[in-house]
N, C-alpha and C positions, 0 to 999 in steps of 0.2 A: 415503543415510541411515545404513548402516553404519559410515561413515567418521567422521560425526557423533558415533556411538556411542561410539567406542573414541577419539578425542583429538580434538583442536583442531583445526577446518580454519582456515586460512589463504587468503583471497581476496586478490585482487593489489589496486593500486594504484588512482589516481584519472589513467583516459583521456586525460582533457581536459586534465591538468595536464601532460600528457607530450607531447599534440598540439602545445600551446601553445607547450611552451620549445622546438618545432622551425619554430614560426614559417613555418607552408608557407604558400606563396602565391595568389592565386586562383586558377592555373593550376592548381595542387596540388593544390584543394580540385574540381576541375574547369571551372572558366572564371566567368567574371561572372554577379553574382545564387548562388554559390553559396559563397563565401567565409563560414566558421565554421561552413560546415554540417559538423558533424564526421560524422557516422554517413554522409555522400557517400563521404569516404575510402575506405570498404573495395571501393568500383570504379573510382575516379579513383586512388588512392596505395595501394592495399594493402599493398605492401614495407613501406610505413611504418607501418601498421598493425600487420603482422606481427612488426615490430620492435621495437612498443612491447610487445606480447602479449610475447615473447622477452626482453626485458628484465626483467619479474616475473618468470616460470619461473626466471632465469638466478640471483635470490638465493633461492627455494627456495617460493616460493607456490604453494598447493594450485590454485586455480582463478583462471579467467580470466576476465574478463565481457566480453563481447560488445560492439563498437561500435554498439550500437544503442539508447541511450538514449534517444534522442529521434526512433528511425525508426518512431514511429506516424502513421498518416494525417495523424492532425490537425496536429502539431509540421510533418512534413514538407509539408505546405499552404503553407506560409511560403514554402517553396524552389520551389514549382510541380511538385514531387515524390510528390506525395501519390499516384499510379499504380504506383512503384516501389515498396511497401512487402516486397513480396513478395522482389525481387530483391536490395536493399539486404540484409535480414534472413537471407536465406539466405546472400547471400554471407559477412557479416561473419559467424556461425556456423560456416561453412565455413572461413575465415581460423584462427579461434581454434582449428577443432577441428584442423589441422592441425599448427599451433606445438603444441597441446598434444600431442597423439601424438609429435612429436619428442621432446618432451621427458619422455615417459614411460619407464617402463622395470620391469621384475618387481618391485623394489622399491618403487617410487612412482610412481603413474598421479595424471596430472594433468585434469580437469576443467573443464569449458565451462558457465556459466550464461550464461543466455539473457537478456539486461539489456530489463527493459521499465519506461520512467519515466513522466513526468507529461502529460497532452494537451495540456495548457495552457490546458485548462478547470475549471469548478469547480462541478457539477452541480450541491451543495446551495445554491449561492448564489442570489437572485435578481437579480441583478446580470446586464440582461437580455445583454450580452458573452461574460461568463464563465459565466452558468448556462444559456446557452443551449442544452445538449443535454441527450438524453435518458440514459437508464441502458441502452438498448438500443442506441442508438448505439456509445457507448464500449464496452460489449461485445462489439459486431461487431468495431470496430476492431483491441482487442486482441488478440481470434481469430486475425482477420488475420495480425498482428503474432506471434503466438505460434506460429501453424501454421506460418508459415514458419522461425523459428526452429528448432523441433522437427524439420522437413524437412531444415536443415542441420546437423543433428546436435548441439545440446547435452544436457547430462547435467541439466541443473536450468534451471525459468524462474525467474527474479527478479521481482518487484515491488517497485521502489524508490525511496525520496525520494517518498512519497505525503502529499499534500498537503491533499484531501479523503475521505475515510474512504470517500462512497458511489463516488465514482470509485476508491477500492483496491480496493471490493466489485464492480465491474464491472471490472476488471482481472482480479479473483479469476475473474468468471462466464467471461469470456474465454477465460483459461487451460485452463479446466476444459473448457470446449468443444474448443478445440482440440486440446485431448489426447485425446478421444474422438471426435474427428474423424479424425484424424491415427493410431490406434489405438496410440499410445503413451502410457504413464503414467512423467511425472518427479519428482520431489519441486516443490514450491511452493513456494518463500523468498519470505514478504513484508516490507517495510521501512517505516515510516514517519519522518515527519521532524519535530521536534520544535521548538521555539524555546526559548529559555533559560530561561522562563517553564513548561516542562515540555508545551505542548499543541501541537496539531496549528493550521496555520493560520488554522481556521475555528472553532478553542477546543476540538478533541475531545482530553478528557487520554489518560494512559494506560492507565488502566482502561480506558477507553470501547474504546478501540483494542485492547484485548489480548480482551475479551467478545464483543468482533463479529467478531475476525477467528480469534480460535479457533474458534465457533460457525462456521464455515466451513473448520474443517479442514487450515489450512495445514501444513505442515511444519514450517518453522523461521520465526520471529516476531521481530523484532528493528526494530532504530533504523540508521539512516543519515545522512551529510548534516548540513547546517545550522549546527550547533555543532560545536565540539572537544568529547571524551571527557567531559571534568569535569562537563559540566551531563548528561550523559547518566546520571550513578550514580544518583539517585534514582528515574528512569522503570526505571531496567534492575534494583534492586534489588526492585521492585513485582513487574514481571516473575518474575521472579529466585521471591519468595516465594509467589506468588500464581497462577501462569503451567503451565501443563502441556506447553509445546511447546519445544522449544531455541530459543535465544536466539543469535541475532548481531549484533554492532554494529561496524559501518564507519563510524565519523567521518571528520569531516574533520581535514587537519592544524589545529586551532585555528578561533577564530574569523578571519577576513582583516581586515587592513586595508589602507587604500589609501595607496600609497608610489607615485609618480610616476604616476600612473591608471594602477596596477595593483595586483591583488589581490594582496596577500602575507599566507602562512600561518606565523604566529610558532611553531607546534609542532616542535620538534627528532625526529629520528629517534628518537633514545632516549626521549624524555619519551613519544611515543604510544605506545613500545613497555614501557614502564614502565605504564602506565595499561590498557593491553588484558592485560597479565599481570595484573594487580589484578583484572581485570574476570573473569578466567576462573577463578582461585584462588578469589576470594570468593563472587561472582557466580554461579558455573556455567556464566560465557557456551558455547558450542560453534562459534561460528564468529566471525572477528576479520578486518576488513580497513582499505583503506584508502578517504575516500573525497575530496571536491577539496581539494589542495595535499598530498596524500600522493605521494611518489617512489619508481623503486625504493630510494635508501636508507633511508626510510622503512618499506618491508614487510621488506627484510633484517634491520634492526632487530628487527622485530614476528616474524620468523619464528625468529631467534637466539631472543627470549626464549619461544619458545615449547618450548625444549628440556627435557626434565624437569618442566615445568609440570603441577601434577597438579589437574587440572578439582573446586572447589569442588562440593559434593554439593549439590545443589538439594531444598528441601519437596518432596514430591509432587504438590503445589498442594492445594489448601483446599477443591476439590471447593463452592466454594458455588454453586449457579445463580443466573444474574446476567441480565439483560437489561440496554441500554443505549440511551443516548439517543445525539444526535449531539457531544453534549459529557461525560459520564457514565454513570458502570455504576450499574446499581440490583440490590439483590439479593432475590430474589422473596420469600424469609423474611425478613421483617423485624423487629427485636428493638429495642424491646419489641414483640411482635406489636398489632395484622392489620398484615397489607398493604392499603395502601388505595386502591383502584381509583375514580378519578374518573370518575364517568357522565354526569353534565351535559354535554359535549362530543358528542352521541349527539342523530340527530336523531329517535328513537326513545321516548327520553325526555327532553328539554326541550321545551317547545311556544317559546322564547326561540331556539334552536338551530335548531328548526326553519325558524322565520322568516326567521335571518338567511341561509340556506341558498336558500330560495328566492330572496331579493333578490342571492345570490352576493356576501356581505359577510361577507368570510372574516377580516376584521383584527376584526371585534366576537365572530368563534367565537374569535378567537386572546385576549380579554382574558376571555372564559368560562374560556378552558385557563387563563389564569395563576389569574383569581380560586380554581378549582380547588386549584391547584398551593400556593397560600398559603393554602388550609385544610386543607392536609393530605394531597393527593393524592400518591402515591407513581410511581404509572402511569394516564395517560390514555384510556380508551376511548373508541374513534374510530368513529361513525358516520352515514353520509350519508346513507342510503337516506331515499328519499321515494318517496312514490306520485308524486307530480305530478309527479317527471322522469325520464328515464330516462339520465340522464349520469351515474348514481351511481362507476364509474370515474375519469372525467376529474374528477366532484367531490373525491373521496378522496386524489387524486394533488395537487390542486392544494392541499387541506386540511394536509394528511402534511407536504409541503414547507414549509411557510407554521409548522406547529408546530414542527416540526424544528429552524426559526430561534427560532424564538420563546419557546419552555419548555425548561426543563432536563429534564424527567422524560421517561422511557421513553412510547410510544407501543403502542396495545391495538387490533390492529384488526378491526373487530365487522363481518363482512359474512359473507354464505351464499354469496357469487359467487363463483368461483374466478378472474374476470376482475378484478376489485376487488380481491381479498387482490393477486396479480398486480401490479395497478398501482403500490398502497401498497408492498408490498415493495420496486420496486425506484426509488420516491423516498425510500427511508426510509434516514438513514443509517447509523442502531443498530441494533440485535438486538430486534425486537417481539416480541409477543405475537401471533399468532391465535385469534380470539373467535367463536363461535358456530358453527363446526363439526360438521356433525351427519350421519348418515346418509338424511336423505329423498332418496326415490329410487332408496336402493341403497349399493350399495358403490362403483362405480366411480368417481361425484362426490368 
């Protein structure tokens, strides 16, 4: 984080792009059934691994990212690999942290993050394929996934190319585990991926995404992936005004398009390197990379024009508290004042709520929350308890999710059970409220 402080870091290139133009074979990749498994490489092809790592150090790139974007459990499922998460992660760690120690020296030490991407699930979804896991699940995984990384030695984990917000949030719990497993603390870079349109896959903008994942502490906060630079200036200038944490963005070269069924990236060496100067002068950005169809000439580029470049001074940030939905920040002062806290949703107080709670008719509580939300409600309070059942958990969790989709506004959640706040938190893709908090009992509750 000191490196951050004082200039520009420079992250290397895009992996995959460099796998590719070498064209290895299944034997390469380690035999049938594992061809494109790229993160396989770093125990079947290392050399080549080590070469690609060698190639960014060789035009002057601060850090290295780890072949393992896709060696979480679930991704590696695909390959019948899902056992090896441990071995895979440590090794490719081990690979990178070695090139990088070559290529350090008293003058410039070079850097290892710990690259961990997408499960290839999509928690907040109901889409019973993709939302079929839990927020404890994917937690575990990433643990997995991180502790072993941290085992073989890098200096930052990554979270990158995030696609649903509550799955970056159990990425985040993951990390955080493992570091205190593991009794090592590294900085925490997380990334998300945006579409042209400015949001996240499942619609969360970048408010939404800059409230929840500062509210969690990370380090450095930035954009990856997706798009070329250009569409990235209005999220990263939000950022940039509003934002309290450094800022990275690793595009891709350009948007691709398809030239013989193949991906080509129209961004020239100079033009991204022209565009990440922009981004760090005006901006503030602190960290700049490359991310698919970026080359080493590419990052040589971006690391030339990083020479003399003197880092854009950033607001302090605006300091307003904000809570957030799965698509939107809301902020708790509201101008012209009150804030207005929708109750009706509470099976506490509607006897209508109540009903439909009993009958588990959660699409008639979900047109309660809009009716709410279109007279005015700013943030929803959420409550399930009933005398008559004792599933108020598994109700909350199933409620949470189902609004989550369904309303824009932030969520308020009204329970005295630490198993229920519990549940709701980790279906919830934004930054809630806890409601009804009290001391009976004691202090220990």
């Amino acid at each position: 984080m000191e490196l951050v402080k004082n200039r520009t870091v420079v992250f290397d290139g895009a992996l995959g792009t460099s796998i590719q133009a070498r064209a290895p074979s299944e034997e390469v990749f380690g035999g049938p059934g594992l061809e494109g498994c790229n993160d396989h490489l770093v125990l079947s092809a290392p050399g080549l691994i080590q070469e690609i790592h060698a190639s960014f150090l060789e035009v002057g790139c601060d850090v290295l990212e780890t072949n393992t974007f896709r060696a979480n459990r679930f991704a590696l499922a695909e390959y019948g690999l899902e056992e090896q998460v441990s071995d895979l992660n440590q090794a490719a760690a081990q690979l990178a942290r070695e090139v990088a120690s070559d290529y350090s020296d008293p003058k410039k030490t070079r850097f290892v993050a710990g690259s961990m991407g997408p499960s290839g699930f999509l928690p907040s979804s109901s889409e019973p394929d993709l939302g079929g896991i839990t927020f404890e699940e994917l937690a575990e995984g990433y643990q997995e996934q991180a502790g072993a990384l941290l085992l073989g030695g890098v200096d930052i984990l990554l979270v990158e190319t995030g696609q649903d917000i509550l799955e970056v949030k159990a990425a985040v719990s993951g990390a955080r585990r493992a570091m205190a497993a593991e009794g090592k603390q590294v900085p925490l870079q997380v990334q998300v991926t945006l579409d042209t349109s400015g949001r996240m896959l499942l619609g969360t903008s970048m408010p939404s995404a800059m409230v929840t994942l500062e509210a969690l502490k990370v380090d450095v906060l930035g954009l990856n992936c997706s798009t070329g630079p250009q569409p990235m200036r209005g999220p990263l200038r939000f950022l940039s005004e509003h934002g309290r944490t450094p800022i990275s963005v690793i595009p891709n070269a350009g948007i691709p398009h398809n030239l013989g069924g193949e991906a080509v990236y129209p961004l020239t060496p100079d033009e991204l390197a022209r565009t990440l100067r922009d981004f760090v002068r005006k901006l503030g950005v602190a960290v700049v990379g490359g991310c698919c169809g970026t080359t080493p000439d590419h990052m040589r580029a971006v690391v030339n024009s990083m020479r003399g470049v003197q880092r854009g001074v950033r607001p302090t940030g605006d300091r307003i508290p904000r809570i957030s939905s799965a698509v939107q920040a809301t902020e708790l002062g509201q101008t012209p004042a009150p804030t207005i806290i929708g109750e009706r949703v509470n099976a506490q107080g509607s006897r209508r709520v109540k009903d439909l709670l009993l009958k588990d008719d959660y699409e008639g509580i979900l047109q309660v929350a809009r009716e709410q939300v279109e007279g005015g409600a700013h943030i929803l309070d959420v409550c399930v308890a009933l005398t008559e059942r004792s599933d108020e958990a598994q109700q909350i969790q199933t409620l949470v999710k189902l609004l989550s989709q369904g309303v824009e506004a932030p969520l308020m959640v009204d329970t005295t059970e630490i198993e229920v706040a519990a549940a709701a938190f980790r279906q919830i893709p934004g930054r809630a409220v806890l409601n009804s908090v009290h001391l009976e009992g004691g202090r220990e509750k």
